[in-house]
N, C-alpha and C positions, 0 to 999 in steps of 0.2 A: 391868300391875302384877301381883305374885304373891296369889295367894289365898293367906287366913289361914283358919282354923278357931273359928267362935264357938264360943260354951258348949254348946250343942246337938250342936255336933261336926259341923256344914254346912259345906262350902267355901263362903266370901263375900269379896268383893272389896272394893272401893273403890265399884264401882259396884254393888256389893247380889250377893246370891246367886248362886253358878254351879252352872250344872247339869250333874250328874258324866256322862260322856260312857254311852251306851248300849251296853252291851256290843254286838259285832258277831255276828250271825245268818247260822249256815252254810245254806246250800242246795246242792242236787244235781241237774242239770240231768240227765235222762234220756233219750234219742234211743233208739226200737226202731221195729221191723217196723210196729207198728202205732199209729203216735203217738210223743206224748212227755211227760214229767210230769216235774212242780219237787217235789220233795220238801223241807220248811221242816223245820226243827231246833230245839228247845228251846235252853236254854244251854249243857246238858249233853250233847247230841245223842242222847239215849238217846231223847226221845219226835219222833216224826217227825209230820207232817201234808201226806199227798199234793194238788198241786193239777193235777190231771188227766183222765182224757188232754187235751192239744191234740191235732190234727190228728188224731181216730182217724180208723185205716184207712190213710193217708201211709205211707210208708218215708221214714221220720226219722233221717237220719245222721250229722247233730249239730245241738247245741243250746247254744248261747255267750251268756254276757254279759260284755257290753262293761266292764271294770275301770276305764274309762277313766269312765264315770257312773254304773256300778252300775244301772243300771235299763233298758238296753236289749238286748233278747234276740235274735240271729238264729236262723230254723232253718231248717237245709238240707232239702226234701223233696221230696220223689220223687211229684206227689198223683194216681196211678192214670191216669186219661184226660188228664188235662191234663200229663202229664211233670214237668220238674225244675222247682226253681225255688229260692227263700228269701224265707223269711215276715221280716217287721220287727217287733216291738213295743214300746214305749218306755214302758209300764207294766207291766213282770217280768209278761207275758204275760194281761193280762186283755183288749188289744185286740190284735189281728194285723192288718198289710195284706204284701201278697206284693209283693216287689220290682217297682220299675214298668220293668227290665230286668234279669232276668238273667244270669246267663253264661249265655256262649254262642258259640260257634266263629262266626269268620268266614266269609262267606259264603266258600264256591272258586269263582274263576273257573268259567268256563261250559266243559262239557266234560270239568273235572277232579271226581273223587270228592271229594267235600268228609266233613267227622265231626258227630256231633251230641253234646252232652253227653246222656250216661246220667243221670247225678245227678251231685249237687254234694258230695264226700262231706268235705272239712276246708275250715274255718273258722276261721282265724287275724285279731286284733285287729293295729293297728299299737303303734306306739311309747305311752308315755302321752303323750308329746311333738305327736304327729301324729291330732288329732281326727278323727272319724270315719273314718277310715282303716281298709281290711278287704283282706283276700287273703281268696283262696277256689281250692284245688284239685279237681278234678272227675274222675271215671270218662267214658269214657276219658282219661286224664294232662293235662291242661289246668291254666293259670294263669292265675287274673283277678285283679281287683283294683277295689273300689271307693273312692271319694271323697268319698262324701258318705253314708256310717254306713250303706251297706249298699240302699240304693234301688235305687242303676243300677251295672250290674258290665258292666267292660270288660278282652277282653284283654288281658294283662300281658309286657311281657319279649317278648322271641324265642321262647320255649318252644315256645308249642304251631305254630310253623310254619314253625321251623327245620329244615333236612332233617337234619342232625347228630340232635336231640331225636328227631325222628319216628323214624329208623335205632332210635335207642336206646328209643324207646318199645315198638317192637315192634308186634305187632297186635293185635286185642282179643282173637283165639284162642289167643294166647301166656300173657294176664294172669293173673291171679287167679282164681277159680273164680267170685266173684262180681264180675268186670272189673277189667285193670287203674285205678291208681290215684296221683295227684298228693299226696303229703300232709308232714305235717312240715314246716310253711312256719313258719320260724323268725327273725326280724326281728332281729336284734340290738342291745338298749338302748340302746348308745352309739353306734350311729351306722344311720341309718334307708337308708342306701344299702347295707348288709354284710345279706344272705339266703343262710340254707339251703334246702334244698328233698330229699322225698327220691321217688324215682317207682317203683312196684311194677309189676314190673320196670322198671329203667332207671338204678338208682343212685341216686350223693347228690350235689349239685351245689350251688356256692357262688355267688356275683356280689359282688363289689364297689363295683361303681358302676349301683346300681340296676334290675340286669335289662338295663343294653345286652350286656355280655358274663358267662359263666360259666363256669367249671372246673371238672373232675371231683374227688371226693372218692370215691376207691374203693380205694385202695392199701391194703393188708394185710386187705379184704376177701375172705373166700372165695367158692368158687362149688359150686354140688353137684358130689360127685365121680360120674364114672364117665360124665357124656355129655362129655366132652371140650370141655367150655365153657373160654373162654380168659378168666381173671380181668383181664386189659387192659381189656379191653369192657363199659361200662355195661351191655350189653340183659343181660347174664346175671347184673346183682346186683338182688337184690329187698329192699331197708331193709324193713322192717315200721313201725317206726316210731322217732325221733328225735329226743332232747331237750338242749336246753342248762342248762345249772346258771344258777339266778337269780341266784346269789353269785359266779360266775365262768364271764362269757358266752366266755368262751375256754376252755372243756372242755363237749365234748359228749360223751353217750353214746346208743348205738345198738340196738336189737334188729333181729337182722338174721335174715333168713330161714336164713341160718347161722352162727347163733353171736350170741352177746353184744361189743360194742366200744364204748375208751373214746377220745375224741381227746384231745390238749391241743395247742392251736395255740400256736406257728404250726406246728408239725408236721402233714404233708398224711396221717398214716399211721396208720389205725387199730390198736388195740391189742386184741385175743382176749379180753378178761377171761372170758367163759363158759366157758373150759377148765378152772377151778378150779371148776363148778358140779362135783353129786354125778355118777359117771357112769352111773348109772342112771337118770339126771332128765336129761340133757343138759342144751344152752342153748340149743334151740329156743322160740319163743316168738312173742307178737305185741305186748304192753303193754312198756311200760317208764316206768316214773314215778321223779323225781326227789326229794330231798328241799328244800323250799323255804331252806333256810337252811343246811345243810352239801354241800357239793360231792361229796365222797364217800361221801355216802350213795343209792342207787339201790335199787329192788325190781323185780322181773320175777315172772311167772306165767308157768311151763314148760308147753308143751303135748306129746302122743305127737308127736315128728316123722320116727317111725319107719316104712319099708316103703312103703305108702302113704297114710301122711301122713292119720292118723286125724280128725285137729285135735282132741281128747279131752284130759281131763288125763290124766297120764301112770300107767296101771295103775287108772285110776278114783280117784284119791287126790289131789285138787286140793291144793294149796300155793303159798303167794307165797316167793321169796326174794330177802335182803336181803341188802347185802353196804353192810361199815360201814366200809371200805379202799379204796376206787375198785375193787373187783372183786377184790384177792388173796384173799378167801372168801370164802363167804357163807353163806347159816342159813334155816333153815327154817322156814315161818312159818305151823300149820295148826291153830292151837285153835281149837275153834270150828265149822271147817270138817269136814263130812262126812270119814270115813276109810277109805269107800269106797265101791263101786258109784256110785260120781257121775263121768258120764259126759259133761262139759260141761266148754266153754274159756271164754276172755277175749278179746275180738275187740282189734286194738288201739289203737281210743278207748276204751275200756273201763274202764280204772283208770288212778285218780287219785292224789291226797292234799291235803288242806288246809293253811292256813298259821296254824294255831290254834297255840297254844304246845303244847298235845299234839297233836302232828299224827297224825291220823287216816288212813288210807286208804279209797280204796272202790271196788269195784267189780260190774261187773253181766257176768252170763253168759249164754251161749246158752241156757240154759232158764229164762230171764227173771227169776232173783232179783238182788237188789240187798242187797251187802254193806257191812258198815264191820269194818273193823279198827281196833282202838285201838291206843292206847300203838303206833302205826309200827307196826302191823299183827300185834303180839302176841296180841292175843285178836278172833277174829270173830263175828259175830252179822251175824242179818239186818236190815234194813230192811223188805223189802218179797219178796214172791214171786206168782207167778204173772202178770208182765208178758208180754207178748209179748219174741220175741226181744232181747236192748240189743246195739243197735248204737255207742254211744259212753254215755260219761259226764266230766262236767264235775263241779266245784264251784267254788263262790263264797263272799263273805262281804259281808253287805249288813249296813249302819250306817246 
């Protein structure tokens, strides 16, 4: 029955008074070098309150709560003499237990070189359909997957011991500076058997029927010029990182180790949108965040990708850009932000954005500050400084 409004001016029903619903309370999950911290938010988000560190000392490389009950948190960590692993807590982090399995490569036969997980470095939730449900990509390139909200993690898919995958993964002296990397593990809403995947080095790859088989997504991808790499070949694309639109799980956009791209399926062929960035800024980068409720709206954070590969913002002059067209231009987004001699990037878990009715953004950098952008990244200010390195950053909204 609908609420009516007494003389007080109270919502009340038929069965006596209702209680107006509680406005919802943003938080900011923070994964660094040395630990990780929940940063809680006012209504306004202007006053923050740190609850941290967990895990000091860990190399924390992400830090997720589950949308699916709001109240339970994984974190991926790296804990010094004991190796990788993922902590559980089912009260937004006031108790932790460490997965009673984690990933972890299959044993190799006897005789053959077998891999070990480095860390566990992305953490993807499944469907809201599919309880407890988790993926989890790892350094060197590996796919798990747990079933029961993150306890015990079991190889997933073909992936990690397909010899196709392997070819394409390359070797760990090929990856990243700090090891290749499995991440961008993207479920598709409507239907829980449709996964992306993207592997640093190794390309972007799709399955349709839950991980028995998969295909390449590389086409209209580049590759660096001048070593003579053959753009055919997964081992020479490196995604950075890869997101799908909430509003329309059939266009994804990409930050790629060269260049900016937008898909829309069923089209297998990416699209260059970074070519219209300023050409002084290029479209190198590592972050790429969507907006939760327009399709065509994205921001990236350009890093130096020039010579040898500073990882810097570009000329010491950080800026995020937005582009409010699926990528025909974009804008420049730096009040707030240092205007020079700031000599730090955005790794790319790093920036986010909320799903408040002014969406905010936020991000954390190699010299440990923690930003927000308002009004979609118009004006910035800090949260927080002097963390250790951030290796990823999440937000939430608990009710």
């Amino acid at each position: 029955m609908a609420a009516t409004r007494s003389k007080s001016g109270k919502a009340v029903s038929a069965n006596g008074p209702t209680r107006a619903r509680a406005a919802p309370r943003t938080i900011v999950l923070v994964a660094t070098r040395k630990g990780a911290w929940i940063f809680h938010a006012d209504a306004a988000r202007r006053q923050w309150r740190a609850d941290g560190p967990h895990f000091l000392g860990h190399n924390v490389s992400h830090l997720v709560l589950d949308p699916r009950d709001g109240r339970t948190l994984l974190a991926a960590a790296k804990t010094g003499h004991l190796g990788p692993t993922v902590f559980r807590s089912t009260d937004l982090g006031k108790t932790w237990k460490e997965a009673a399995k984690p990933p972890a490569f299959a044993k190799a036969p006897d005789g053959q070189a077998g891999r070990s997980v480095d860390h566990t470095f992305w953490l993807a939730p499944g469907r809201a359909a599919d309880k407890d449900l988790w993926y989890a990509g790892t350094s060197p390139q590996g796919l798990f997957r747990s079933a029961d909200g993150g306890v015990t993690w079991e190889p997933f898919s073909i992936v990690n011991d397909d010899p196709q995958f392997r070819e394409w993964m390359g070797t760990v002296q090929d990856g990243t500076p700090d090891g290749p990397k499995l991440h961008s593990i993207i479920v598709d809403p409507r239907d829980g058997e449709h996964l992306y995947l993207g592997m640093s080095g190794g390309g972007v790859h799709e399955t349709t029927d839950g991980g028995r088989s998969w295909q390449t997504l590389i086409k209209g991808m580049d590759v660096v010029e001048g070593f003579g790499f053959d753009p055919a070949k997964p081992t020479f694309h490196d995604p950075h990182c890869m997101r799908m639109c909430a509003t329309n799980p059939d266009r994804l956009y990409q930050q790629n180790h060269c260049g900016i791209y937008r898909l829309d399926r069923p089209s297998d062929t990416w699209a260059r949108i970074g070519r219209s960035m300023p050409k002084t800024v290029g479209d190198i980068g590592f972050p790429l965040v969507l907006h939760p409720r327009n399709d065509n709206v994205a921001w990236v954070f350009p890093m130096d990708g020039t010579q040898v590969w500073p990882r810097t913002s570009p000329g010491g002059k950080p800026a995020a850009y937005v582009t409010r067209n699926g990528g025909k231009t974009w804008q420049r987004l730096d009040a707030g932000l240092p205007k020079s001699q700031a000599w730090w990037t955005v790794k790319r878990q790093c920036m986010v954005a909320d799903a408040c009715d002014s969406v905010a953004l936020y991000l954390g950098n190699s010299g440990g500050e923690l930003w927000i952008g308002r009004d979609e990244g118009r004006r910035w200010s800090l949260i927080a400084r002097h963390l250790p390195e951030i290796y990823a950053v999440e937000t939430a909204e608990l009710r």
